[in-house]
One Martini backbone bead per residue (centre of mass of N, CA, C, O) as a GRO file, in nm:
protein
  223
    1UNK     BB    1   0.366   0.641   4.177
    2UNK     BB    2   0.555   0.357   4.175
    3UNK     BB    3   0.737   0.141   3.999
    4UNK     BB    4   0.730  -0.140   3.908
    5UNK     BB    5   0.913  -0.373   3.877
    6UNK     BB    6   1.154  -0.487   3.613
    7UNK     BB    7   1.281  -0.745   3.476
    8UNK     BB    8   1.614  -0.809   3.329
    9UNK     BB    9   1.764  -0.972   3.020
   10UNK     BB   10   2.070  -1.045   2.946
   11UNK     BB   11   2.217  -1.097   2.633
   12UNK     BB   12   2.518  -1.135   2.763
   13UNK     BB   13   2.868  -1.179   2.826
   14UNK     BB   14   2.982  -0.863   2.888
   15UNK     BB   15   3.104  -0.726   3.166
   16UNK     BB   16   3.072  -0.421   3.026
   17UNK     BB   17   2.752  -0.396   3.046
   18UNK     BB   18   2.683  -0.517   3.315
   19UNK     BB   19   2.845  -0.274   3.494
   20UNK     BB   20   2.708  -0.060   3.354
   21UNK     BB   21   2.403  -0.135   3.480
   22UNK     BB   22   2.516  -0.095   3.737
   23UNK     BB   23   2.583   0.170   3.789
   24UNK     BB   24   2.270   0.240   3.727
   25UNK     BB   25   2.117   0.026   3.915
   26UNK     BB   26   2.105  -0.267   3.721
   27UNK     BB   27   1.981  -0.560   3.778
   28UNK     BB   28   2.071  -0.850   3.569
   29UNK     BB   29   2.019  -1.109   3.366
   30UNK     BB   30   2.242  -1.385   3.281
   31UNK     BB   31   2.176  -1.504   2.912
   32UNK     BB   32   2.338  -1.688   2.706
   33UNK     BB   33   2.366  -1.747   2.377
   34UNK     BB   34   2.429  -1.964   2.082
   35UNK     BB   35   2.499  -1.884   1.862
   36UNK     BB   36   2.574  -1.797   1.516
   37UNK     BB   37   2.747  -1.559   1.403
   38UNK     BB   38   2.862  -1.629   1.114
   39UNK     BB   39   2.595  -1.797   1.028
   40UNK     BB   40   2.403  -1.595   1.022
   41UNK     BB   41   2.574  -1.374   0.820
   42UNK     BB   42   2.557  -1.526   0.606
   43UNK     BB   43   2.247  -1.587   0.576
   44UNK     BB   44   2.188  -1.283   0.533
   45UNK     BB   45   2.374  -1.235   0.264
   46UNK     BB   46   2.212  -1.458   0.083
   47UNK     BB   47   1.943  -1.325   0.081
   48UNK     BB   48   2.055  -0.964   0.093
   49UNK     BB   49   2.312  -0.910   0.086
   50UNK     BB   50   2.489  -0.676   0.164
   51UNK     BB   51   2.614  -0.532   0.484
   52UNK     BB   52   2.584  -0.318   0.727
   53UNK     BB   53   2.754  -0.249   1.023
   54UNK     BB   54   2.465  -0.205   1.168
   55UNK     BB   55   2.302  -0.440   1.078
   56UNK     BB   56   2.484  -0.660   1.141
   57UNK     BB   57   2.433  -0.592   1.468
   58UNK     BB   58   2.110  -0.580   1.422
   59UNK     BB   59   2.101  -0.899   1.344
   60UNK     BB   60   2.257  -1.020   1.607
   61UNK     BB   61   2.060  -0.898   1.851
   62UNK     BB   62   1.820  -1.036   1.725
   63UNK     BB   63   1.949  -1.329   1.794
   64UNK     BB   64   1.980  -1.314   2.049
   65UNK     BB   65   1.724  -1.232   2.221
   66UNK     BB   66   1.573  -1.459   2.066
   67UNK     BB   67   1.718  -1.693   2.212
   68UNK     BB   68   1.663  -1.611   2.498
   69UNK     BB   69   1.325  -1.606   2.467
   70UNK     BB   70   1.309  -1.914   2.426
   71UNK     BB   71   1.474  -2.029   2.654
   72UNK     BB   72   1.264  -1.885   2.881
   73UNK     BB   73   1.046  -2.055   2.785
   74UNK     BB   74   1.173  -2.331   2.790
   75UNK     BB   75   1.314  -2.633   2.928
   76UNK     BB   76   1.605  -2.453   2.927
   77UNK     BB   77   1.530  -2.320   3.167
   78UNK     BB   78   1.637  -2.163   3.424
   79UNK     BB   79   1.504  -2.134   3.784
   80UNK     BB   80   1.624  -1.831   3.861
   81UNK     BB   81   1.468  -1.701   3.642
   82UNK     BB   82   1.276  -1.466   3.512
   83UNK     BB   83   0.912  -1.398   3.482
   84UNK     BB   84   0.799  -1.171   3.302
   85UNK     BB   85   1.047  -1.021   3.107
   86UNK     BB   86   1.292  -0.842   2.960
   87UNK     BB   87   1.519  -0.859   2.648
   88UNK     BB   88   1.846  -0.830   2.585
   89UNK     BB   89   2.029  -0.759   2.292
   90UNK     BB   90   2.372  -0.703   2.199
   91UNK     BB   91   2.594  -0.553   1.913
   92UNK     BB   92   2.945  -0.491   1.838
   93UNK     BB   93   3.103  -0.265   1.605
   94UNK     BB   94   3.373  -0.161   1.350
   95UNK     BB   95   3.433   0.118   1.181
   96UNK     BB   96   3.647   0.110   0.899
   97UNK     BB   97   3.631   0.229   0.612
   98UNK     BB   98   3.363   0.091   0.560
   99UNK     BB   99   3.503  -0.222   0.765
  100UNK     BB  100   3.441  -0.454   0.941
  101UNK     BB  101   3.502  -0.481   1.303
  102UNK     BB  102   3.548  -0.706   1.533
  103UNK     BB  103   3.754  -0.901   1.671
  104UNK     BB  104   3.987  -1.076   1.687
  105UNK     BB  105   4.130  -1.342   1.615
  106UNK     BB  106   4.443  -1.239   1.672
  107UNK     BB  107   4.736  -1.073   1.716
  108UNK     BB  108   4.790  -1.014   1.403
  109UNK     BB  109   4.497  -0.863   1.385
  110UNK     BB  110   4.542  -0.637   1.615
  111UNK     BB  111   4.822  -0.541   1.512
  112UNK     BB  112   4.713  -0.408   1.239
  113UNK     BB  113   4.458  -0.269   1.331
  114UNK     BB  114   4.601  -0.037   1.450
  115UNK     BB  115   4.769   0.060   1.263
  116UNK     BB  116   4.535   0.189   1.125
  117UNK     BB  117   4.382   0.349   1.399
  118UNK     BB  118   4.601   0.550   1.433
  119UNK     BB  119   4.546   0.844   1.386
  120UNK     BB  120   4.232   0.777   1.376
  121UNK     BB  121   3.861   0.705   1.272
  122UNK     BB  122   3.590   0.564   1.378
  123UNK     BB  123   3.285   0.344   1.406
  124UNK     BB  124   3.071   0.256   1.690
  125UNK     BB  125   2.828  -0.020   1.667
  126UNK     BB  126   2.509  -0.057   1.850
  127UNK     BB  127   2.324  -0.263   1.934
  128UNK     BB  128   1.951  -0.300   2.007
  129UNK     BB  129   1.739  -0.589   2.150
  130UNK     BB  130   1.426  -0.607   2.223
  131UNK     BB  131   1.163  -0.789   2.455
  132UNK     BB  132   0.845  -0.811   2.579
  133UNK     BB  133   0.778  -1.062   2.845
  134UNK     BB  134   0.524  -0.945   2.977
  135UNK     BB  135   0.223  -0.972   3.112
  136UNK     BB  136  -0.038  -0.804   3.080
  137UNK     BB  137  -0.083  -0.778   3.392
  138UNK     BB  138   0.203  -0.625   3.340
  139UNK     BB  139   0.229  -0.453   3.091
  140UNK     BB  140   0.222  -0.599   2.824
  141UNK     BB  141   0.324  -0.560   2.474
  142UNK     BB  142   0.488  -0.762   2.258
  143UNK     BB  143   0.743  -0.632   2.205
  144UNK     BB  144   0.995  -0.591   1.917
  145UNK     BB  145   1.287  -0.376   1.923
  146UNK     BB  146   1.542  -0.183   1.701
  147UNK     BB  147   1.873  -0.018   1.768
  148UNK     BB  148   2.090   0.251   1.706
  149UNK     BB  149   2.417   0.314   1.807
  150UNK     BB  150   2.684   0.601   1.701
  151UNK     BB  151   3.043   0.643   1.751
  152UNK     BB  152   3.325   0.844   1.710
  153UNK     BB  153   3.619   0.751   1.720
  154UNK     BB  154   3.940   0.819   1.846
  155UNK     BB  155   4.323   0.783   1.759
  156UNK     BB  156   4.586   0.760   1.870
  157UNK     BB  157   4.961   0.781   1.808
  158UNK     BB  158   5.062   0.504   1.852
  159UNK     BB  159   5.319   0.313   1.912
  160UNK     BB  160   5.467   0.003   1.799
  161UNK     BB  161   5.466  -0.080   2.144
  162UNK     BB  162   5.214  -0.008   2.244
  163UNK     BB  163   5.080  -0.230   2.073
  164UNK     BB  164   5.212  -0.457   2.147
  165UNK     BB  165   5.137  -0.428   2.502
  166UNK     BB  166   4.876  -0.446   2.457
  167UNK     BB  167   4.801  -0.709   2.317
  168UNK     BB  168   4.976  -0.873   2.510
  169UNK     BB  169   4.709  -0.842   2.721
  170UNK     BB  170   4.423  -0.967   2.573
  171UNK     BB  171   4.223  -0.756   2.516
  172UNK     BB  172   4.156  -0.704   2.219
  173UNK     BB  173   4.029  -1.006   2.156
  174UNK     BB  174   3.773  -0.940   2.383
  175UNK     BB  175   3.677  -0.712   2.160
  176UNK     BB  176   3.507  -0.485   1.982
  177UNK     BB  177   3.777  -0.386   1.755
  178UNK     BB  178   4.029  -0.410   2.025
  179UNK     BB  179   3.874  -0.212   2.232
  180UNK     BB  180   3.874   0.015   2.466
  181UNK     BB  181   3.733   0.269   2.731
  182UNK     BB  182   3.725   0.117   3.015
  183UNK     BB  183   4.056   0.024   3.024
  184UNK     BB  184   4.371  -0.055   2.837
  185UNK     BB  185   4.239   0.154   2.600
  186UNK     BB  186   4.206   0.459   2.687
  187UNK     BB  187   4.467   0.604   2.633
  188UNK     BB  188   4.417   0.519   2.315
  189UNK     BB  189   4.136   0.742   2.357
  190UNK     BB  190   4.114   1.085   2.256
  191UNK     BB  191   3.808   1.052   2.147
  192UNK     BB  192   3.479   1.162   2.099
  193UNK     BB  193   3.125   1.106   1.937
  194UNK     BB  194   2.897   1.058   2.181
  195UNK     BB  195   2.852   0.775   2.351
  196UNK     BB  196   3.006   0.654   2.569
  197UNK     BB  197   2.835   0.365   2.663
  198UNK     BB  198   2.847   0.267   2.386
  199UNK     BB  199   3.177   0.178   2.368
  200UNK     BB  200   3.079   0.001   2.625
  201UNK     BB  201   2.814  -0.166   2.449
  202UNK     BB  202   2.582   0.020   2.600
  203UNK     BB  203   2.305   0.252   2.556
  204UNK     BB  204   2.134   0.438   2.815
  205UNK     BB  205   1.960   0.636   2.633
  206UNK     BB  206   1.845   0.448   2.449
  207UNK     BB  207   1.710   0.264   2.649
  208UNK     BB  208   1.536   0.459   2.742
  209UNK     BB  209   1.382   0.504   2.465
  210UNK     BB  210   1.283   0.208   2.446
  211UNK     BB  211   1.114   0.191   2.707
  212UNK     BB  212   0.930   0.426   2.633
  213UNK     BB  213   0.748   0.271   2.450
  214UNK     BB  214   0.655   0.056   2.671
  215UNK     BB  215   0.617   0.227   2.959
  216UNK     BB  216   0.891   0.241   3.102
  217UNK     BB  217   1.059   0.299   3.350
  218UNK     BB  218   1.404   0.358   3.460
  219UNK     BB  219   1.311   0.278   3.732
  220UNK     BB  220   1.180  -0.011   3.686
  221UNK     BB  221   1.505  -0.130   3.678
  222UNK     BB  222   1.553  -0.049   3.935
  223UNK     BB  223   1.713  -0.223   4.275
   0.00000   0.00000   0.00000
C-alpha cells in the first residue's frame, strides 16, 4: 500500500536547505519565522544560565518551527498554505574551540574567524524541531519533538589572499559558521565527520529517523 503524501512546511530562509530537501525529492512549502534570535537566547541564558552550542541551536529551531506552526493556525496564515502539515524548524552553529558562532557580523569578523578556523576543526551542530500538526484522521500524532547532529568539520591550510577573496564573495555572511560546503567555501573544507548534509543544514538521515516516531515514512514526503 503506497503511502498518502504529507505535506511538509519548513520553517527557514535558507535555500541551502530547500535545495537539500529538493535533490532528495522532497517539496516543502516555505515559511519563514519572525523570531528574533538574539532576544531568544538571551532570554533563555537569563533564566537557565549559558547553554551549549547545541541547546543554542535546538532552542532556536523550536521558536522557529513553534512559530510557524502558530502562524499556519492563525489569521496571517498564507492561502496557499497547506493544512495539516509536518513543520520543520531547523539552526545551524560552529563550535570552534568551545565558542559558539553564528553568522558573522560584518567581513572584519569574518576574516578574523578564518584566520582562526584554517588548518583546525570545528563542530557544525544542526539543530531540527518537528511538530505533527496533521489531523488524527490523517494519522496525526500532535508530536512536538527536537534532535540536534553534529558534524566534525576540518579545514584547509588557506592563504591570507584566500580569505580575502572569500569574504569578498559575501557568501560568508550569509551562512551559519562563515563557511559553506556546497557552494564557494567547499576548496576550503579537507574533510568532514559526520553527515554531509548536516553541514549544508539540515540531516536528512536525521529527519529521516524523526519521520519514523511518528510513523510516517519518508517516502510519504516525495512529490
Amino acid at each position: 500500500m503506497v503511502s498518502p503524501s504529507v505535506p511538509l512546511v519548513l520553517g527557514s530562509a535558507s535555500p541551502a536547505r530547500l535545495a537539500t530537501l529538493q535533490r532528495a525529492g522532497v517539496t516543502a512549502y516555505v515559511l519563514v519565522s519572525d523570531v528574533d534570535e538574539d532576544s531568544t537566547v538571551t532570554q533563555a541564558v537569563s533564566q537557565y544560565g549559558e547553554l551549549a552550542p547545541e541547546d543554542v541551536a535546538l532552542l532556536l529551531a523550536r521558536a522557529k518551527c513553534e512559530a510557524v506552526a502558530e502562524r499556519l493556525a492563525g489569521d496571517t496564515c498564507p492561502e496557499d498554505a497547506p493544512t495539516g502539515a509536518l513543520v520543520l524548524g531547523c539552526d545551524s552553529v560552529l563550535e570552534l574551540d568551545g565558542e559558539l558562532h553564528g553568522k558573522p557580523a560584518d567581513e572584519a569578523e569574518a576574516i578574523s574567524r578564518w584566520h582562526r578556523m584554517r588548518g583546525s576543526s570545528g563542530v557544525l551542530h544542526t539543530a531540527h524541531w518537528l511538530i505533527d500538526d496533521r489531523d488524527d484522521s490523517d494519522g496525526g500524532t500532535g508530536a512536538t519533538m527536537g534532535a540536534v547532529a553534529s558534524t566534525i568539520v576540518h579545514f584547509a591550510k588557506v592563504s591570507d589572499q584566500e580569505i580575502a577573496a572569500y569574504v569578498a564573495s559575501g557568501e560568508p555572511l550569509q551562512v551559519a559558521g562563515g563557511f559553506t560546503i556546497d557552494g564557494l567555501g567547499g576548496p576550503f573544507i579537507s574533510g568532514i565527520e559526520g553527515d554531509h548534509h548536516n553541514v549544508v543544514g539540515i540531516s536528512l538521515p536525521l529527519l529521516r529517523e524523526m519521520l519514523g516516531e511518528i510513523n510516517v515514512s519518508w517516502f510519504a514526503l516525495r512529490s
